[in-house]
N, C-alpha and C positions, 0 to 999 in steps of 0.2 A: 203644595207649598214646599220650596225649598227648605235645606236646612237653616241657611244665611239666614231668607227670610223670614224663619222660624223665632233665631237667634235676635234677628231685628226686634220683633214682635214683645219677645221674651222681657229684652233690654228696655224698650220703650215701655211697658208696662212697669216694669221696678222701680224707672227712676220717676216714673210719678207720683208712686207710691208716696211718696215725702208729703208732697204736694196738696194730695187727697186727705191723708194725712192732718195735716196743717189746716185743711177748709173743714173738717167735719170735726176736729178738739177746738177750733177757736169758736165756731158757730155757738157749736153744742154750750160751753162757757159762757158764752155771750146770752145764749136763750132761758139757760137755768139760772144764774145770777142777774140780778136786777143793777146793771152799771148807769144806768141812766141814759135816756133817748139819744143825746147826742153824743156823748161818749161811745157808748155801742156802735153808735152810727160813722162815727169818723175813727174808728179801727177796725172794725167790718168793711169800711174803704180799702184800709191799708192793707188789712188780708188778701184782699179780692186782688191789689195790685199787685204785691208779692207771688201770689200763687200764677197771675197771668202770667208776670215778667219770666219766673221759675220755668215754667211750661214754654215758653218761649224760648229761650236760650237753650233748654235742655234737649228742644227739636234741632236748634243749630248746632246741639253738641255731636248728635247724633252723625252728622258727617265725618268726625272725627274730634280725640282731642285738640284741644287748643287749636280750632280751626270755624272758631265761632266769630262776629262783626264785635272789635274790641270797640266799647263806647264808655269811657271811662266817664263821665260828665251821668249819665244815663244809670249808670250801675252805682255812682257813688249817694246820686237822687236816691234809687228804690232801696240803697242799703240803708239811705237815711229814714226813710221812713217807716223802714222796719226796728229800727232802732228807737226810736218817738213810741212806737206804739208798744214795741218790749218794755220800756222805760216807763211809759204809762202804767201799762198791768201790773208790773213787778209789785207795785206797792199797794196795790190792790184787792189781795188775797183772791186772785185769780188762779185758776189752774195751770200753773207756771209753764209745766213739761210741753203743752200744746204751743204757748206763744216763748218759750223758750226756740221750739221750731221755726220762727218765723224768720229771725235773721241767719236761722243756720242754711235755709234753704237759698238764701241770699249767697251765703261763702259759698253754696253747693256749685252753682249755678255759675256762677263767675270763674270760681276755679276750672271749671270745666271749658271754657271757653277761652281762658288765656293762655299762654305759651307757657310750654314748661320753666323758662329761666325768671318768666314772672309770678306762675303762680302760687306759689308756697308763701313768697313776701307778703301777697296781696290778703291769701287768707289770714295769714298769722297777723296781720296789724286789723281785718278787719273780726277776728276774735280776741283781740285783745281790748277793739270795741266795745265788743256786744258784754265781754265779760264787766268793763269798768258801770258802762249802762248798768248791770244790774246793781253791782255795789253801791251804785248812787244812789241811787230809784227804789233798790229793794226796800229798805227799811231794816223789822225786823228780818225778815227771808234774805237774806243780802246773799250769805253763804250760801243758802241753798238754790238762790236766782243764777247765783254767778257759776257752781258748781254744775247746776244745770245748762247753763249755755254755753260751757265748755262740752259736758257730753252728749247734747245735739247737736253741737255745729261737726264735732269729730265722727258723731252716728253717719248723722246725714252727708256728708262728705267722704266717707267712707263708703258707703253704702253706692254713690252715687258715680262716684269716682273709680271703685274697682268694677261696677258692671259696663261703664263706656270704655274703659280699659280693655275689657274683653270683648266688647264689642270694633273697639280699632283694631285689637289685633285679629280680628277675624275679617275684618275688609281689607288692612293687609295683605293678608295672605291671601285671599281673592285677589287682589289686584296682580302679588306678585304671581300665582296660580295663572292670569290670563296673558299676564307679560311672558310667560313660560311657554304655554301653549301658541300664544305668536310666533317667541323664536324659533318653535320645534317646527312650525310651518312652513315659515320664512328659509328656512335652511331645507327642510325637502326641495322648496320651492327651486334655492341655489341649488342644489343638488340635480336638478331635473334641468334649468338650464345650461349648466356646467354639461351634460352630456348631448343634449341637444346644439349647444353650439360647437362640438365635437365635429359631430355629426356633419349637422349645415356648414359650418365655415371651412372645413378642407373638401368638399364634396363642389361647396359653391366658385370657391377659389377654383380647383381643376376645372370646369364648366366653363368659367371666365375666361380663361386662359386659352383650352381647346375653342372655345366661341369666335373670337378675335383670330385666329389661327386660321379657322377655316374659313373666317369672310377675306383674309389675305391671300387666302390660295385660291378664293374663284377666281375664273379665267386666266391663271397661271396651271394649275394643276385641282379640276375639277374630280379627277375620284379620288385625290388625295383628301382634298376638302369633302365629298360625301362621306370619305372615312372617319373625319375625323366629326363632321354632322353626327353618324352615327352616334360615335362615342360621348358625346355631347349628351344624345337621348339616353344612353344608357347609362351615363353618369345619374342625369334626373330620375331614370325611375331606379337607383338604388339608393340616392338620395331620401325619395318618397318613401319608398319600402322602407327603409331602416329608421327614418322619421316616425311611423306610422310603429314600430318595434318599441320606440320609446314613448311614444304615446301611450300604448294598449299593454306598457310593461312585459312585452318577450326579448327584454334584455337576457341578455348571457349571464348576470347575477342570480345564484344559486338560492331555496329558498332560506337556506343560514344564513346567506346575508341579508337580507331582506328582514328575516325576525332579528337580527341581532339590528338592523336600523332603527325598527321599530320600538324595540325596549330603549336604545337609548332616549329616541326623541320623546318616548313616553315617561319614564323617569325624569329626564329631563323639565315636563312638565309637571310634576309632582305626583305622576301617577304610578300605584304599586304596578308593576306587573311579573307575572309569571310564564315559565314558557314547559310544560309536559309534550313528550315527547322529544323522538331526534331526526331534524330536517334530515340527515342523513339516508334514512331510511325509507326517502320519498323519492321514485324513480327520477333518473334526470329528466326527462324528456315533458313530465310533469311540474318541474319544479318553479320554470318561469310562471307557469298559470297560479300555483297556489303561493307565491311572492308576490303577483297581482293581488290576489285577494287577501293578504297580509298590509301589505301598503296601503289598499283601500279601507281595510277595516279601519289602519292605525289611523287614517289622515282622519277618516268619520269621526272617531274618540275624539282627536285633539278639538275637530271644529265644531261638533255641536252636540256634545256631551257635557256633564260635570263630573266625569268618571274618575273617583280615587284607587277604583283597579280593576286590571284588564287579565284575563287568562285566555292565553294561546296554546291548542292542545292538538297534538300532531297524532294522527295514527292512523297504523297501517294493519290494516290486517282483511283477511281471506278475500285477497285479489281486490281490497277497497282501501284507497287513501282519502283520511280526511282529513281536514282544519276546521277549530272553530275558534271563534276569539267572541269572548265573550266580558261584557263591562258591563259597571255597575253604573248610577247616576242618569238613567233618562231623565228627563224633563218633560212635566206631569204633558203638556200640552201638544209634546210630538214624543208620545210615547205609543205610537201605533206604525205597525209596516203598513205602508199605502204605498203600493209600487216600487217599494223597495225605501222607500223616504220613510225613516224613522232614524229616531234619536239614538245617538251610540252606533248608528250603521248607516246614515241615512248613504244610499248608494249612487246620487247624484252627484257628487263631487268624488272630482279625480286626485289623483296624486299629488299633484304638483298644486291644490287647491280647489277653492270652491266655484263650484258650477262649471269647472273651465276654465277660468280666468288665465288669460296668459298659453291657453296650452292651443299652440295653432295646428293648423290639420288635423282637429279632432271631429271625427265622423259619430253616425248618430250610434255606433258602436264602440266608440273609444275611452269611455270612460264611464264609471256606476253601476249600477246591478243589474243595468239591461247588458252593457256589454260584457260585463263578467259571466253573465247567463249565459251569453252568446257564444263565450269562448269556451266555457265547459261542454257548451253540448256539442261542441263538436268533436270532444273527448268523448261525449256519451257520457258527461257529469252535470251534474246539478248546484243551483248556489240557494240556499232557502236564510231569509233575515225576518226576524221578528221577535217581538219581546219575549224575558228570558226570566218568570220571577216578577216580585214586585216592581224592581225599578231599576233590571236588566235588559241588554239585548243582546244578541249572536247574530254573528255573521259567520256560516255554513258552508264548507263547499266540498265536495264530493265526488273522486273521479277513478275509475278502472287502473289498475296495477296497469294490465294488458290491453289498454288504448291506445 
């Protein structure tokens, strides 16, 4: 179970609390005093609808404040009939504090569900109800009815009100958290096109050009055009070749750049991150491979993690360079390595996104923890992922000073 839905769980339990509340003090009142069959009977109704409509509305609240179905006609019905049946007890010598509850959980209820520019009015006129209700109805208890449904409608509305509160703010920041983690995608995503159509459109342009050139010079000048045929192919396969570089990440960017990419796009998304060690101290010839497995850790975190922090730790030492990156927040459900497919690393998705998407000329080596494995071992290094901790994983990789 997530923390959210932990939080969820949390919240929905408190603001029932009122609710339950309210059905086990009126019953109880109802069961020990003898009010008479149908009296009992036709505000043991009104309970039962109060506490539904409550429970009702406080599930719609739960998506958010003030983002509950306003039904003014509907809420002014169930406020009125908590108000009938508070007015009734008050003079009663009933146990006030329970059915003083009744219309508080009414203001609870409604406030939660109207917009902030209306709800403050809506309560205040409908406690200034509940309070005249008692002065009417109370009799002798008038001070103590009215005094009381001043400080239950304030309990309960308090109570109710500052735990949805915290509960919007924590879907908030989820929402802004995954609006985060898109744009940190989305911009690799830019990023990896912006170099690919580098690549392709001045490679594809010269091809174009020499292509048309050399179907003009058949039968004019025939080894000029096989010349220029030539270069034609040899345009295509470095084309391919340097396509295939930015595919499988053996770009010429150093592994510095690569971690410092990645910390942005991870703070970016609200994720802490840490970087021990200095890329510097990673042979070049090495450092395009361990920026591949920098990039693919980072893209794994953003797409299917809830990681609030990630540690990337460089070290070199007696003839062995290593990386690991290591984050918090798997998710209970893919929190196992199976082939490299787990949470916080899963190694099926490439840089530029998931499973692929978008990323053309990718071979069944071009991207994930098959083709990462593939490309250490031909350093004579190793990439190992798997959880890390309770509800950690690492992404590992491994490669000779002297390969």
């Amino acid at each position: 179970m997530t923390p959210l839905t932990r939080l969820r769980h949390y919240t929905w339990y408190m603001v029932l609390v009122g609710g339950v509340a309210v059905g086990f003090g009126t019953v109880l009142d109802l069961v020990v005093n003898d009010y008479g069959l149908v009296k009992s009977a036709l505000v043991a109704a009104a309970v039962a609808l109060v506490v539904v409509q409550h429970t009702r509305y406080l599930r719609q609240a739960m998506g958010g404040l003030g983002r509950g179905d306003d039904r003014p006609w509907e809420h002014a019905a169930t406020f009125a009939v908590s108000l009938v049946a508070w007015g009734v007890m008050c003079g009663s010598g009933s146990f006030l504090p329970a059915w003083a509850m009744l219309p508080a959980l009414v203001v609870a209820h409604v406030g939660a569900i109207l917009p902030a520019h209306r709800r403050w009015p809506v309560m205040a006129v409908m406690t200034v109800l509940a309070v005249a209700v008692a002065g009417v109805f109370g009799g002798t208890d008038a001070r103590a009815a009215m005094a009381l449904a001043v400080v239950m409608i304030v309990a309960l509305v308090f109570a109710d009100l500052v735990q949805l509160w915290i509960w919007d703010l924590a879907v908030r920041q989820e929402e802004a958290r995954r609006t985060a983690e898109a744009l940190a995608v989305a911009e690799e995503r830019l990023r990896f096109a912006a170099d690919l159509h580098d690549i392709q459109g001045h490679h594809l342009q010269a091809i174009a050009l020499k292509g048309e050139l050399a179907q003009r010079l058949i039968g004019r000048d025939d080894d000029l055009a096989r010349q220029h045929a030539g270069e034609v192919a040899e345009l295509a396969r470095t084309a391919l070749r340097e396509t295939r570089d930015v595919v499988q990440g053996y770009r010429r960017a150093s592994l510095g750049t690569e971690i410092a990419n990645a910390v942005g796009v991870l703070r970016a998304a609200g994720i802490e991150t840490t970087v021990d060690g200095d890329a510097t101290d990673v042979p070049p010839p090495l450092q395009p491979l361990f920026g591949a497995l920098v990039r693919e850790g980072t893209t794994n975190v953003l797409r299917h993690s809830r990681a609030r922090r990630c540690d990337v730790v460089i070290s070199v030492a007696d003839g062995q360079v290593g990386v690991r990156l290591r984050n918090d927040g798997v998710r209970p459900d893919e929190g196992r390595a199976d082939d490299g497919r787990a949470d916080g690393g899963r190694a099926d998705v490439p840089a530029g996104g998931a499973r692929g998407e978008g990323v053309p000329g990718r071979d069944a080596a071009g991207a994930g923890l098959a083709g990462l494995r593939e490309r250490f071992a031909t350093v004579g290094g190793r990439v190992e992922a798997g959880p890390a901790g309770g509800d950690g994983f690492e992404l590992v990789g491994r490669a000779g000073v002297g390969r």
